[in-house]
C-alpha angles and dihedrals in degrees: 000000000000123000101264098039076056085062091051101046091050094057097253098121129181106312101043082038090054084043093043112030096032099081097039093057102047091055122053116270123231121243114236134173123188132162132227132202122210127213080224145089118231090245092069087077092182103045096039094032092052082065091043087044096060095048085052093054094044088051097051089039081054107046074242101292089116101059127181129186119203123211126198124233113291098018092103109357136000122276094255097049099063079106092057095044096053093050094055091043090236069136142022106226143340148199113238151134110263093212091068079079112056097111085073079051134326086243087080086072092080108064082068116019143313124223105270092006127145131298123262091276101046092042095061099026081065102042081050103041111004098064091269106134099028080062096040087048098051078052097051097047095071078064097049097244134106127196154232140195097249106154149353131206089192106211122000137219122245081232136209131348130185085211138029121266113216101151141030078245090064089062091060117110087003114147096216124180102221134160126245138314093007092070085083093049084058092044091056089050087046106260118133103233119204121180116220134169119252095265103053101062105077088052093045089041102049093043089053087243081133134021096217142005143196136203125150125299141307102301097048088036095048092052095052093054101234094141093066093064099038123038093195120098122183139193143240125027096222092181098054106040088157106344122200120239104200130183102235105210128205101251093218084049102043093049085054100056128091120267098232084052089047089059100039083051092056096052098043076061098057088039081064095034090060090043108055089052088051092049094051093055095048093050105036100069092056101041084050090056095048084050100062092038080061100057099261101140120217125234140170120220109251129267086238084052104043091050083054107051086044090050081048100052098043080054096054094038085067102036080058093041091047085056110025111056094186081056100052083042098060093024086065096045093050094041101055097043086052096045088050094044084053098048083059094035089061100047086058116358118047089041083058098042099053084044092064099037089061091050102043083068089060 
């Protein structure tokens, strides 16, 4: 992909590609290497590779003279310190999942997704047009990063389970691998939540270090083998209805760098951002498959479970508003354009889409 075939994928056209691309080719270009680390490990082809994907994207818009080198999780830091490394510049950017880092402030949730949030479209419907990231960036600041779309799983599984769960009852006492934000939902309802990387599940799950785990949906799931260890498999992800991936940038770094750069940076973004969607629903209908032929049996959560995880985050939602003035900031930016982009969703939308649903089984 050549710089200007880059203009026309991501939607700038002629015009904004004569405006945007005119001045930066008719001056030299800097060459400038970064590196960014991942969360995740290189197995985990859509995820990684989103963030792969993207420098690729930035070195072919820019003839290579802006390079960036992407790390797995664990070559130069752990999977849940890309935060950390950005911030102290040991790198200059990484592609992550903001809720790994709740525990430094629950703010943090929303670059993601929070329990019981909005779908993939409204989520980032919302970070691009709704304020979203203009709010999520001021935050971020007083961490020195700065951030960019840069990837979406749509909905998640509930993932897997080494026994069935029938009641509320039935979560009570369960060590459950969960991301995020969401560890402290299941806490209210009695599970015991333990965050754990990617690569460290199927070890903690098949030992029995841990009762359940989570991760994202059939493709990933399938690849890190959960389903060989716990036959249960539960939908849906309540707490990830359409989380955001974002490339978190070092601020010092960011402000530094070119703003031609800086453009071509964001919509590789969204080019990765597009991608990765479109590669989840191309592979999880097939992984899901395999997995059923395979023995993994299929459950929804229960209606009694479901009422109460949703009672337990709203809870939650307003113990951390009443505290943390950044999180009812954002919370209520992100609730009421929800709450307005469902009230169209289920006039059109969601009638067409369990139409076809029904009928897709026919």
């Amino acid at each position: 992909m050549k710089r200007r075939d880059f203009l026309k994928v991501t939607g700038l056209g002629a015009a904004g590609a004569t405006a945007m691309a005119a001045p930066a080719i008719a001056q030299s270009m800097p060459e400038i290497k970064w590196r960014m680390t991942t969360s995740w490990p290189k197995s985990l082809d859509t995820l990684h590779g989103g963030a792969e994907m993207m420098a690729k994207v930035v070195a072919e818009a820019t003839d290579n003279k802006f390079q960036i080198q992407t790390f797995a999780a664990g070559e130069i830091v752990p999977g849940l310190q890309v935060l950390d490394a950005v911030q102290s510049a040991t790198v200059e950017m990484g592609h992550t999942a903001t809720y790994y880092y709740f525990g430094k402030d629950p703010t943090f949730t929303f670059g993601s997704s929070i329990p019981f949030g909005p779908n993939s479209r409204l989520n980032q419907a919302w970070y691009l047009l709704g304020g979203g990231k203009e709010l999520l960036n001021e935050f971020f600041k007083g961490y020195n990063v700065t951030s960019l779309l840069a990837g979406n799983t749509g909905c998640q599984m509930g993932g897997f389970f080494r026994k069935e769960i029938n009641t509320v009852e039935d979560l009570k006492g369960l060590k459950f691998r969960i991301g995020g934000f969401a560890g402290r939902v299941m806490q209210k309802l009695g599970c015991v939540p333990q965050q754990l990387a990617g690569g460290d599940i199927y070890p903690a799950l098949e030992k029995g270090t841990i009762d359940a785990a989570e991760w994202v949906g059939p493709y990933d799931d399938e690849k890190l083998g959960l389903h060989k260890v716990a036959p249960h498999y539960y939908y849906p992800g309540w707490w990830e209805g359409g989380p955001m991936l974002l490339a978190l940038i070092n601020l010092d770094k960011w402000n530094a760098l070119p703003k031609y750069y800086q453009s071509v940076l964001e919509q590789a973004g969204h080019f990765s951002n597009n991608w990765m969607m479109a590669k989840y629903d191309t592979v999880n209908p097939t992984a899901l498959r395999k997995l059923l032929a395979a023995g993994t049996k299929l459950h929804a959560f229960s209606p009694p479970i479901m009422e109460a995880s949703f009672k337990a985050a709203k809870e939650l939602h307003s113990e951390v508003s009443a505290t943390n003035a950044n999180f009812k900031k954002v919370y209520e930016s992100l609730t009421n354009y929800a709450n307005n982009g469902y009230s169209w969703f289920q006039v059109a939308e969601v009638g067409y889409d369990n139409f076809m649903a029904r009928h897709s089984q026919s």
